[in-house]
C-alpha positions as CSV (number, residue, x, y, z in Angstrom):
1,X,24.8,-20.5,-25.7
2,X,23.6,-23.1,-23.5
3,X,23.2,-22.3,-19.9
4,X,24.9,-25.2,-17.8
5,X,23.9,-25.6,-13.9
6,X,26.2,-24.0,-12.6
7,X,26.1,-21.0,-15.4
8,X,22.6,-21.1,-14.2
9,X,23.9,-21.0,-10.3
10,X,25.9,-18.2,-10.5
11,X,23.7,-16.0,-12.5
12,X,20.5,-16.5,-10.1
13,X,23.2,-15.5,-7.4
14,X,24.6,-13.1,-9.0
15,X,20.8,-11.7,-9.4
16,X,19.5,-12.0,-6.3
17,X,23.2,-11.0,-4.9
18,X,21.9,-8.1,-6.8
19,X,18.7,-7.3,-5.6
20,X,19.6,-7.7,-2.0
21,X,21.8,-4.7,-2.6
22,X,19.6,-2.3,-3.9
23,X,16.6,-3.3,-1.4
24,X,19.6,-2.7,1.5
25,X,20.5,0.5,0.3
26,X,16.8,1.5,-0.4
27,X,16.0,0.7,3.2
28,X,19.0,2.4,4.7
29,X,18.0,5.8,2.9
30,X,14.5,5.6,4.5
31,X,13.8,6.8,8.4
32,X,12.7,4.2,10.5
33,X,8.9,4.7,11.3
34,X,8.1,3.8,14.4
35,X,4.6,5.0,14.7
36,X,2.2,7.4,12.7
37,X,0.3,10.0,13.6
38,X,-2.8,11.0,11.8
39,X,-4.0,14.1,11.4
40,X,-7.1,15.6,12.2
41,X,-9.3,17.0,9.3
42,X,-10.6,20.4,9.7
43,X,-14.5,20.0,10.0
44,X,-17.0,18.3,7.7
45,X,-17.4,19.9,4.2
46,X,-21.4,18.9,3.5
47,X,-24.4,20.0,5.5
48,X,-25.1,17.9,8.7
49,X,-29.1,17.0,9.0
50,X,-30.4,15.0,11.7
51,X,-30.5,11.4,11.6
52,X,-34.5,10.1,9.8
53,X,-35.0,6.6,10.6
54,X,-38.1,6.4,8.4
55,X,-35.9,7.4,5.7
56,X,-33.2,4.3,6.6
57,X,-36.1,1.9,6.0
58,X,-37.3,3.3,2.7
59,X,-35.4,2.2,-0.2
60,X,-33.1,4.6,-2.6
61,X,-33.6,6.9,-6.0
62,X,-31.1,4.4,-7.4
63,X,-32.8,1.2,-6.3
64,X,-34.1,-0.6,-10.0
């Protein structure tokens, strides 16, 4: 079967013809977000320890 230009025309319409109809649909079912709103967490999970700045300087465990 040899796919002539405009064999090759009408499919890659026929595609994108195709495509642009299922993205349309897909965007009509969705609710248009016009901002976001984040929500607060409820409070730190670890310990909090006062900030050492001698401890900043010194390198980690995990440093080779």
């Amino acid at each position: 079967m040899e796919l002539k230009r405009r064999n090759f025309i009408a499919v890659s319409g026929a595609a994108l013809l195709a495509a642009a109809t299922g993205g349309w649909s897909w965007l009509r079912r969705q609710p248009p977000v016009r901002w976001l709103v984040a929500v607060r967490g409820g409070r730190y999970p670890g310990p909090v320890r006062p900030l050492d700045e001698r401890g900043l300087k010194k390198p980690g465990r995990w440093v080779g």
